[in-house]
C-alpha positions in Angstrom: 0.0 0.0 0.0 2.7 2.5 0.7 4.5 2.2 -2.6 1.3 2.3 -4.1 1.0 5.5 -2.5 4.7 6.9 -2.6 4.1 6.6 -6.3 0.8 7.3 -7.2 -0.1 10.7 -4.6 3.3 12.2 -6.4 2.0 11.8 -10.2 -1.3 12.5 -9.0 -0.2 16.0 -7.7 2.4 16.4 -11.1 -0.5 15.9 -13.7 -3.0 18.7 -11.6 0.2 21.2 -10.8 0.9 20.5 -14.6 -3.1 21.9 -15.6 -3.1 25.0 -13.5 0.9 26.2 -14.0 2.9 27.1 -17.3 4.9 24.3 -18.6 7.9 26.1 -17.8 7.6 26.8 -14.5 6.6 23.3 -14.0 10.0 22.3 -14.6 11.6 24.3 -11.8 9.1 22.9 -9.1 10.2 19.6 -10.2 14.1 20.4 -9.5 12.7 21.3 -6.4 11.6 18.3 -4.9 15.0 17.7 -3.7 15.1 20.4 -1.8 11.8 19.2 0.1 13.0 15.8 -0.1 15.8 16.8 2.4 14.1 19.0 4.3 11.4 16.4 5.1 14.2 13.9 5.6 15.4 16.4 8.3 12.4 17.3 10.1 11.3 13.5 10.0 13.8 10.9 10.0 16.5 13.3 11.5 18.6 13.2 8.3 21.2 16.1 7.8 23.1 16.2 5.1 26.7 17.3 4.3 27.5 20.8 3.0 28.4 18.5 -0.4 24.5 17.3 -1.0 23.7 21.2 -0.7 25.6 22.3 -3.1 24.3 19.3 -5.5 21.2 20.2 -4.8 21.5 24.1 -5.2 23.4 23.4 -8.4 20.5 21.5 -9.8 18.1 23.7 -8.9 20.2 26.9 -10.5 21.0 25.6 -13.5 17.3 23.9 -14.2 16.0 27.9 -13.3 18.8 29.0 -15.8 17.4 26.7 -18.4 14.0 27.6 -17.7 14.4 31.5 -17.7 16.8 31.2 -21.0 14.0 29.2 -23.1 11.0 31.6 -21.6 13.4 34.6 -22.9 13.8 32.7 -26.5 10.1 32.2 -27.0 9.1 35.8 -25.9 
C-alpha cells in the first residue's frame, strides 16, 4: 500500500500542478523536490546532510531555473 501511495499521490499532484501552472515553471518545481525531499528527511527521519549534497542540490536547482528563464526569454 505505501508504494502504491509513494508513487501514485506524487503523479497525481504532477499531472493537476501540470493543468493549472505554465509548462515552464513546471519544470523548476520539479528540481525542487530535492530540496523538500531533504528537508522532510530532516524534520522527519533526522537526516542532515553534508555541505556537499547542498551544493548538489542548489546546483541543480540553479542551472534547471537558468534553463528555464533562458527558453521563456527565447520564446518571448
Amino acid at each position: 500500500m505505501a508504494g502504491v501511495l509513494s508513487s501514485a499521490v506524487p503523479f497525481l499532484a504532477d499531472l493537476l500542478a501540470l493543468r493549472r501552472v505554465p509548462a515552464h515553471f513546471f519544470g523548476v518545481f520539479m528540481s525542487v523536490n530535492p530540496v523538500f525531499a531533504a528537508l522532510v528527511g530532516l524534520a522527519v527521519l533526522g537526516q542532515r546532510l553534508d555541505a556537499l549534497a547542498w551544493l548538489a542540490i542548489a546546483v541543480i536547482v540553479t542551472a534547471n531555473t537558468a534553463a528555464v528563464s533562458t527558453t521563456a526569454r527565447k520564446a518571448a
